[in-house]
MISE-122294 format. One record per atom (N, C-alpha, C, O): atom name; residue number from 1; x, y, z. Coordinates in pm, 1 decimal. Layout:
N
CA NUM X Y Z
...
//
This chain:
117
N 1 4092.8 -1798.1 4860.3
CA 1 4141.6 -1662.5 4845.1
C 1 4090.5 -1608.7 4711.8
O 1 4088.4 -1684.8 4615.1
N 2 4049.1 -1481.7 4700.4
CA 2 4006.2 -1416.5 4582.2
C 2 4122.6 -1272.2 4539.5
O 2 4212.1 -1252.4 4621.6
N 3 4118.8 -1208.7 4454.7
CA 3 4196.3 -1128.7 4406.5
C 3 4095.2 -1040.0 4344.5
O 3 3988.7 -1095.1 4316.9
N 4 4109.1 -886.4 4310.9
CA 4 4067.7 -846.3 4227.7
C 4 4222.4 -676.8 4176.6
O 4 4305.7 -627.3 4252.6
N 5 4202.4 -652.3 4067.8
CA 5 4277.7 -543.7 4036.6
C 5 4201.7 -450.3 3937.0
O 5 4133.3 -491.4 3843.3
N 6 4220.7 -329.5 3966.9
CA 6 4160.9 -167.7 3906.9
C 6 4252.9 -110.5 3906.1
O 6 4353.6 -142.6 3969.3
N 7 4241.9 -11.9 3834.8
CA 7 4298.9 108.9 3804.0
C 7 4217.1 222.8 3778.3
O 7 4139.2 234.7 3683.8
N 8 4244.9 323.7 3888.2
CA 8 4180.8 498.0 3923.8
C 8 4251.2 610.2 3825.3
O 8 4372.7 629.6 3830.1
N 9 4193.5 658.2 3765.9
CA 9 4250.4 805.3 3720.4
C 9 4154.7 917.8 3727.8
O 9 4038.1 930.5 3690.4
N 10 4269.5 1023.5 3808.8
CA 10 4176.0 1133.2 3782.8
C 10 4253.3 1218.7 3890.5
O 10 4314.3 1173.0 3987.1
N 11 4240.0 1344.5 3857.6
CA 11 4361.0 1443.3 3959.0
C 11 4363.8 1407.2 4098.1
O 11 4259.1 1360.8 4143.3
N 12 4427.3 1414.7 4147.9
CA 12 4526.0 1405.7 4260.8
C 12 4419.7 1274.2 4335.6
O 12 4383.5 1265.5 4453.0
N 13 4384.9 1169.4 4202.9
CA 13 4336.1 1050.2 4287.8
C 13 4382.1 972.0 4412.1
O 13 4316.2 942.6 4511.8
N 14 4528.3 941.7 4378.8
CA 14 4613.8 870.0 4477.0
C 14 4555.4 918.1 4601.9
O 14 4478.5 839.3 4656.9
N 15 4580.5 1057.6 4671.8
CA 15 4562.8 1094.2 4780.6
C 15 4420.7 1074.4 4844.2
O 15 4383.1 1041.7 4956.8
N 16 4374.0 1098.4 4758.9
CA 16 4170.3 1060.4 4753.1
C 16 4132.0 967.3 4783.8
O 16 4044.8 958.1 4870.2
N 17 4189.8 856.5 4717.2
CA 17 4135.2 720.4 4747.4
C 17 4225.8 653.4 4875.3
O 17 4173.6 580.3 4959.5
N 18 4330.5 680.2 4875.8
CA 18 4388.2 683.5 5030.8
C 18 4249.8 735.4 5162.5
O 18 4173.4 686.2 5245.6
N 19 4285.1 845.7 5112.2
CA 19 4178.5 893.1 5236.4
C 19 4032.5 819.1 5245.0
O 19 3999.0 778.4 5356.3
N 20 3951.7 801.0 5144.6
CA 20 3818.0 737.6 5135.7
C 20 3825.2 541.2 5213.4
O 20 3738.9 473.8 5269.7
N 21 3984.2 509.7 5173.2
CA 21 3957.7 389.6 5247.9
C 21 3986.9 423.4 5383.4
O 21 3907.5 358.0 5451.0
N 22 4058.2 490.3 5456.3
CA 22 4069.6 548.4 5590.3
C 22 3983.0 560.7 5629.1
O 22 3975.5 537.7 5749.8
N 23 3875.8 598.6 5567.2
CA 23 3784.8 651.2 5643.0
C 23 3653.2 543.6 5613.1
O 23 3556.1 543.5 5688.8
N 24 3659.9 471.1 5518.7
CA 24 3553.4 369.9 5511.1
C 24 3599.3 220.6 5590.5
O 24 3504.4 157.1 5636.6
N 25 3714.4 171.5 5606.1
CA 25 3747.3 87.8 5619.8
C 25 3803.2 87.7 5730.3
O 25 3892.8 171.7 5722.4
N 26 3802.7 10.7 5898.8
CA 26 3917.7 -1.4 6009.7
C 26 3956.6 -52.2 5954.5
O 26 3919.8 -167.9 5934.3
N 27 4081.6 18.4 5880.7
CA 27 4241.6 -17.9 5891.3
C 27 4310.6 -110.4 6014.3
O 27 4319.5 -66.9 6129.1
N 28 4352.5 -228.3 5978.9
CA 28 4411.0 -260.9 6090.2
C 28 4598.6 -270.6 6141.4
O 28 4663.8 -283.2 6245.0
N 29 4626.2 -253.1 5971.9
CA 29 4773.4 -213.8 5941.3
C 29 4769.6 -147.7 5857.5
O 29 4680.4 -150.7 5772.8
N 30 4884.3 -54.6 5858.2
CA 30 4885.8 19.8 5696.9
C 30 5069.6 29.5 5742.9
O 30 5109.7 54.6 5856.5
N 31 5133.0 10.2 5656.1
CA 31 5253.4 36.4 5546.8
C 31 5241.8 102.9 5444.6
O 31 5154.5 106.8 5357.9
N 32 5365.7 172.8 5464.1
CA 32 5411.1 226.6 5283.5
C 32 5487.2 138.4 5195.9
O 32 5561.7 51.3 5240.8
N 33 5475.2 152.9 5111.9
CA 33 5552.7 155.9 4982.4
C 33 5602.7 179.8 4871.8
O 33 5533.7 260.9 4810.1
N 34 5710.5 139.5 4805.8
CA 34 5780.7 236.6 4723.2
C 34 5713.2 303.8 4669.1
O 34 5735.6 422.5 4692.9
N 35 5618.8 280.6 4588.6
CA 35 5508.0 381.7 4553.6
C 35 5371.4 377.6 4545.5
O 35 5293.2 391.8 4451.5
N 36 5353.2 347.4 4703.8
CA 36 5209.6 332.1 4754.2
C 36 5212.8 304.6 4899.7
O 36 5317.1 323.0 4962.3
N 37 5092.5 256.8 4964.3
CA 37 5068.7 214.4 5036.1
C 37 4949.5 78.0 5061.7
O 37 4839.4 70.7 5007.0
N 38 5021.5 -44.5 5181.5
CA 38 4945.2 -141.6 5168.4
C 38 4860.4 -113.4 5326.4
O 38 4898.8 -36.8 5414.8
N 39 4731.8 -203.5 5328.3
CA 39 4628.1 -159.1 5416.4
C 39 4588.9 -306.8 5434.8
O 39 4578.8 -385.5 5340.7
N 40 4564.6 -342.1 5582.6
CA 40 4501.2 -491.2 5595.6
C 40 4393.4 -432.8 5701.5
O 40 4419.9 -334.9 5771.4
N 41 4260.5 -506.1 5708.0
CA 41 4183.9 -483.9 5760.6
C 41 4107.0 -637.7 5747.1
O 41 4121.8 -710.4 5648.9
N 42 4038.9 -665.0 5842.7
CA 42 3919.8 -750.8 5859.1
C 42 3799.6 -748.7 5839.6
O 42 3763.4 -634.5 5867.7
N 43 3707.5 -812.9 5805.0
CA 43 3543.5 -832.2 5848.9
C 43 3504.1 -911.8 5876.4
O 43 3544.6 -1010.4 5814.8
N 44 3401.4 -936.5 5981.8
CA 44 3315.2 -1065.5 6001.7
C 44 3279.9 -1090.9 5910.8
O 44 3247.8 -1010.7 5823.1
N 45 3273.8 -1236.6 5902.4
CA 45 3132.6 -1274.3 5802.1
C 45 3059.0 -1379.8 5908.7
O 45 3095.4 -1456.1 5998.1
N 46 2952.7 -1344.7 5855.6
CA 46 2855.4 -1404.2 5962.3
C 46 2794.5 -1513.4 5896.4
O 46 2686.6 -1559.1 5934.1
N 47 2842.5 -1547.1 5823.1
CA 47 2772.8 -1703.3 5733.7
C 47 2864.7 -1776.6 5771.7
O 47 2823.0 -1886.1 5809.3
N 48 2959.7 -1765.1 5777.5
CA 48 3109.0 -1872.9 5801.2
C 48 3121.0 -1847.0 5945.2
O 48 3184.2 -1933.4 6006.0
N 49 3057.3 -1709.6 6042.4
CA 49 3098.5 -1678.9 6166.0
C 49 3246.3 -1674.6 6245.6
O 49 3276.9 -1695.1 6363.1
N 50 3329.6 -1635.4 6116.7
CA 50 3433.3 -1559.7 6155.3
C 50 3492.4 -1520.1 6060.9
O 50 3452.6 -1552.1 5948.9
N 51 3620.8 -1427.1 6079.4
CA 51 3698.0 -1325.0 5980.6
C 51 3749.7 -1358.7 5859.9
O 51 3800.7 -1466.1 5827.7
N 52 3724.6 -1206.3 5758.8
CA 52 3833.6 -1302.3 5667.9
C 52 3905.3 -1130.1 5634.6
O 52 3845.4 -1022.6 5633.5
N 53 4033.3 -1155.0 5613.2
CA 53 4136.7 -1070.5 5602.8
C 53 4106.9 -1026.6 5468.1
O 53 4047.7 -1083.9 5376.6
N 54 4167.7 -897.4 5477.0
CA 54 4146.0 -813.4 5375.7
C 54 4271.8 -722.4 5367.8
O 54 4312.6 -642.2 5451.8
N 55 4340.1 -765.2 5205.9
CA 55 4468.4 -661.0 5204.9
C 55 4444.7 -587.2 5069.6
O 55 4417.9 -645.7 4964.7
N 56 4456.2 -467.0 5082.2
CA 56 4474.2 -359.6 4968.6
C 56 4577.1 -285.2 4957.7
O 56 4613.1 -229.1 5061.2
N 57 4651.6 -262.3 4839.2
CA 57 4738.0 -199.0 4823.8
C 57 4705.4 -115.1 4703.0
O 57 4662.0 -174.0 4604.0
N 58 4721.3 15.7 4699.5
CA 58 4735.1 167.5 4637.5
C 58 4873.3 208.7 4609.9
O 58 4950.7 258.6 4691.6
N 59 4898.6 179.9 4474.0
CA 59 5032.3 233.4 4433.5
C 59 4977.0 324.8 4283.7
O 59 4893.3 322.2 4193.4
N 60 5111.8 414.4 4346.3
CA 60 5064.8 550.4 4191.1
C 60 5143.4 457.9 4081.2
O 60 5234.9 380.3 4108.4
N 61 5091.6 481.1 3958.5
CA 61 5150.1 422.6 3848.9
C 61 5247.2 521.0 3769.8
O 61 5188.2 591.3 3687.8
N 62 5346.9 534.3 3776.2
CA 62 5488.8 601.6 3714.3
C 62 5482.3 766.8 3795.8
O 62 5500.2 878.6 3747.4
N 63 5448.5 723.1 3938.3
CA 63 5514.6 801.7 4043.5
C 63 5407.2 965.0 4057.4
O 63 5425.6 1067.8 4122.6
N 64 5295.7 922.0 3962.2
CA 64 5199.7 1053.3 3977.0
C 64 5087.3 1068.8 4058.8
O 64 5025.7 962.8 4048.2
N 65 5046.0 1120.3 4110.9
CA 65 4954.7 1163.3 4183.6
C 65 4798.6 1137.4 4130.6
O 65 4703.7 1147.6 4208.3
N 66 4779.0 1095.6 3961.1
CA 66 4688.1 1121.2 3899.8
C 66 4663.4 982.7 3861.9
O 66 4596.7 961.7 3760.6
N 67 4702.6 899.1 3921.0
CA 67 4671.4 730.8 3828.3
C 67 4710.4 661.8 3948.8
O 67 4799.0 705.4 4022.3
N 68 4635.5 536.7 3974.8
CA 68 4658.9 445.7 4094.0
C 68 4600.9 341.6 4027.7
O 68 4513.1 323.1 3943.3
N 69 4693.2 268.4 4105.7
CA 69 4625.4 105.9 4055.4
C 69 4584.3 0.0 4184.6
O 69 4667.2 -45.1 4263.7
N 70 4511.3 -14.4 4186.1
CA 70 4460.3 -75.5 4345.9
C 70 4433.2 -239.0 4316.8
O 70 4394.7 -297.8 4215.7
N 71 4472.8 -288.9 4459.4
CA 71 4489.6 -476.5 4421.9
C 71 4408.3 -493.4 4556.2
O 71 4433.4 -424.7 4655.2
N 72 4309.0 -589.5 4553.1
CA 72 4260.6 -609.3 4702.9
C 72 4305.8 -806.5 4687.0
O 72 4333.4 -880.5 4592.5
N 73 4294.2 -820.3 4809.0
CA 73 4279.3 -988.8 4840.1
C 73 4238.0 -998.8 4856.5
O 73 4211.5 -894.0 4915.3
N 74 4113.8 -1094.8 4877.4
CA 74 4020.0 -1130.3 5035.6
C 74 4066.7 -1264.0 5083.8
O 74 4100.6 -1324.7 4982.2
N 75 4086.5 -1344.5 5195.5
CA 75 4109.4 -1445.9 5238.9
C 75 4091.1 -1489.0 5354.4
O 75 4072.1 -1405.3 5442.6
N 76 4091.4 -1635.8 5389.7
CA 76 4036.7 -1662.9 5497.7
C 76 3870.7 -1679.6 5537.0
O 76 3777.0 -1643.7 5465.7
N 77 3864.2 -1729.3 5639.6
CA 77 3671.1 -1714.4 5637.6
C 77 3646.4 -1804.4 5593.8
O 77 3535.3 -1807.5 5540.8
N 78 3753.1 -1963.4 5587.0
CA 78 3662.0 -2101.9 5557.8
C 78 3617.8 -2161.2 5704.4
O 78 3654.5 -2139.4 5819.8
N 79 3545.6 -2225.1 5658.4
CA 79 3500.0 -2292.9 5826.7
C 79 3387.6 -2421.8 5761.3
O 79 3292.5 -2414.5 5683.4
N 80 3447.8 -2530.7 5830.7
CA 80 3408.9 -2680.4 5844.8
C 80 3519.9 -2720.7 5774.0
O 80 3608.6 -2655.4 5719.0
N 81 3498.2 -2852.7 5785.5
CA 81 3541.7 -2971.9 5774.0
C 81 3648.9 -2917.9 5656.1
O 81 3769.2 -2891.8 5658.1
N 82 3537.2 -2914.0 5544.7
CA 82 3608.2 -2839.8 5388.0
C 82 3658.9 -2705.9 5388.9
O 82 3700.8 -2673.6 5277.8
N 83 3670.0 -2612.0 5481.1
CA 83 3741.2 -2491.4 5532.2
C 83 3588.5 -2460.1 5384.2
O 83 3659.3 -2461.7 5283.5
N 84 3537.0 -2451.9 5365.9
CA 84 3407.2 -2362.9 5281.5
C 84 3431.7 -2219.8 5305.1
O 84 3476.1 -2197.7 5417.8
N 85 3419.4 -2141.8 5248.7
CA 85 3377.2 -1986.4 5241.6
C 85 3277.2 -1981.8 5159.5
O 85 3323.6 -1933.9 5056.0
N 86 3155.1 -2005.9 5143.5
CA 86 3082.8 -1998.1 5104.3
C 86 3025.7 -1840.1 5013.6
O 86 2923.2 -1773.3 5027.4
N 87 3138.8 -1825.4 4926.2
CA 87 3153.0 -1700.3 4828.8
C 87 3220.5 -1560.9 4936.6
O 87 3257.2 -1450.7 4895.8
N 88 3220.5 -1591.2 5024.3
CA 88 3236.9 -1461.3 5051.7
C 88 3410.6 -1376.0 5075.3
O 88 3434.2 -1299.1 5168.5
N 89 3475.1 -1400.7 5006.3
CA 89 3587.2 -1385.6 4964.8
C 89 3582.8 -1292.5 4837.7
O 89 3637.1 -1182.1 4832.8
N 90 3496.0 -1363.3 4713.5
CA 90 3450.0 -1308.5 4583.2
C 90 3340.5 -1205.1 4657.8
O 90 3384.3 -1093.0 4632.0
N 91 3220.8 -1190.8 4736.7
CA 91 3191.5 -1109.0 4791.5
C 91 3266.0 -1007.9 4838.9
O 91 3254.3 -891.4 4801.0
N 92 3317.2 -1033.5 4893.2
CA 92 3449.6 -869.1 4944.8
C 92 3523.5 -851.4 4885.4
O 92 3610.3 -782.5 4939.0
N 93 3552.3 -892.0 4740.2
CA 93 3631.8 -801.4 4633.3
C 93 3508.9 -741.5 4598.0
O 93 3476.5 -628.5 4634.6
N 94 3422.6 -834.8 4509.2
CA 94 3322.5 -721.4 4462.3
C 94 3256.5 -621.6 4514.4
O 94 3235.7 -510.6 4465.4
N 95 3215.7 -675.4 4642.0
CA 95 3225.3 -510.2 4726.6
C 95 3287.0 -387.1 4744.4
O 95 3248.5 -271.6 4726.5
N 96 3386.8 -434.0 4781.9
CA 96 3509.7 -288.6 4729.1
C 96 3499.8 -267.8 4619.5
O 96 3463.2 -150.8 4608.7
N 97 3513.1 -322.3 4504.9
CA 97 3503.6 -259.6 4414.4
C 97 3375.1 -172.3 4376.0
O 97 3397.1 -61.3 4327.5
N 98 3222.1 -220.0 4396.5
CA 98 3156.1 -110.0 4374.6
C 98 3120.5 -6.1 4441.9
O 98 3048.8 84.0 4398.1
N 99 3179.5 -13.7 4578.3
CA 99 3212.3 92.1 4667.7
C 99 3326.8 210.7 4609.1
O 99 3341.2 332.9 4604.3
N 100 3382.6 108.0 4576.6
CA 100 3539.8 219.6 4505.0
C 100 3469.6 284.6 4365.4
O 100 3529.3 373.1 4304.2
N 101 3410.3 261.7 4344.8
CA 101 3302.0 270.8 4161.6
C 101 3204.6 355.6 4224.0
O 101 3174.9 441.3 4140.7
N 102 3152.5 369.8 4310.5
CA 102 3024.9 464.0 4343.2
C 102 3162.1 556.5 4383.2
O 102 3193.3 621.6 4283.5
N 103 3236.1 578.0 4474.7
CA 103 3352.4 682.7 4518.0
C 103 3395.4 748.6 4377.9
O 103 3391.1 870.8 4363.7
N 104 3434.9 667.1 4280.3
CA 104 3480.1 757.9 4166.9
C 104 3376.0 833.8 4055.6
O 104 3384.3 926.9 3975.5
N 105 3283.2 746.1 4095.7
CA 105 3110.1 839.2 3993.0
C 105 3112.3 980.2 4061.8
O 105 3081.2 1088.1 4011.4
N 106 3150.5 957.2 4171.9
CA 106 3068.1 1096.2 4246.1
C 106 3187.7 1182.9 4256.5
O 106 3156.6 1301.6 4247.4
N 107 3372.4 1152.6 4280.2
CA 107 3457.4 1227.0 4279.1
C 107 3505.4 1286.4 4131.9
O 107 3594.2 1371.3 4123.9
N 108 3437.4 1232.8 4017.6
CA 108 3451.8 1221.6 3887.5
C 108 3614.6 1169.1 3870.7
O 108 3711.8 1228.5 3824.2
N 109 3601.5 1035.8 3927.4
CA 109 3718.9 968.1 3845.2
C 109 3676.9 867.0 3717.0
O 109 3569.2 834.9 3666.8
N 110 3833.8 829.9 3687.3
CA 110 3804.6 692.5 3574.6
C 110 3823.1 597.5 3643.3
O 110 3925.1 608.8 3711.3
N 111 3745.9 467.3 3662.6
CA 111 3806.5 336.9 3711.0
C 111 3801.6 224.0 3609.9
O 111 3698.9 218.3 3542.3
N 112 3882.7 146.0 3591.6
CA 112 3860.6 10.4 3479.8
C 112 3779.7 -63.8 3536.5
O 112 3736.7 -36.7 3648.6
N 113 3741.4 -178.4 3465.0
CA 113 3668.8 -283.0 3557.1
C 113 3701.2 -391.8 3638.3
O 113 3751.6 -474.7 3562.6
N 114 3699.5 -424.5 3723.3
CA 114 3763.4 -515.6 3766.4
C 114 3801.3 -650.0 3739.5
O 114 3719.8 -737.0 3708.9
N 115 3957.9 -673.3 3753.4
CA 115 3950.7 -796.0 3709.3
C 115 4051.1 -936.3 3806.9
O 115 4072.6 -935.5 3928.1
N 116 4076.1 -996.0 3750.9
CA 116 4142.0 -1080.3 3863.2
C 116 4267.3 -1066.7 3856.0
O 116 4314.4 -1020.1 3752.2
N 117 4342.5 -1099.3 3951.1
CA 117 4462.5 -1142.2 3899.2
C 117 4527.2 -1221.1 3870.3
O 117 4638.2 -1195.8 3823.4
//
């Protein structure tokens, strides 16, 4: 399992980056929460030749519209003997994240860099 955590600022980000994973990502659950929302979705990986789960959660930080702090997981997707994932766990955080990093260059947000948790 891998982890990564960011933090978005920039006007009415929350709602923004909601929508950009909707629309980049099949969602395969989404929940709310107290002040956010969590999102699970899948991808193949085709090196391991099967899924590995993917949960993100988007919560505003002290209830504003203008600051989010986003947590992804990646997990799952070992296969053999040694359950191996052969990186691709750390692959699909870092992916989102420079997906979420090209989204805020171009919406003119702030994002931190990513880090673990």
């Amino acid at each position: 399992m891998q982890t990564g955590y960011f933090v978005i600022a920039g006007e009415n980000c929350f709602d923004q980056v909601n929508n950009y994973i909707k629309q980049e990502y099949k969602v395969e659950y989404e929940k709310p929460l107290h002040k956010g929302i969590l999102y699970c979705t899948e991808e193949f990986s085709m090196l391991a030749n099967n899924e590995l789960l993917i949960v993100i959660t988007v919560e505003k930080v002290d209830d504003k519209d203008d600051e989010c702090e986003i947590e992804i997981i990646a997990g799952g997707g070992g296969s053999g003997i040694f359950a191996a994932t052969w990186g691709n766990e750390e692959r699909r955080v870092s992916k989102f994240y420079n997906r979420m990093l090209d989204f805020c260059n171009s919406a003119g947000f702030k994002i931190s860099a990513l880090a673990e948790q």
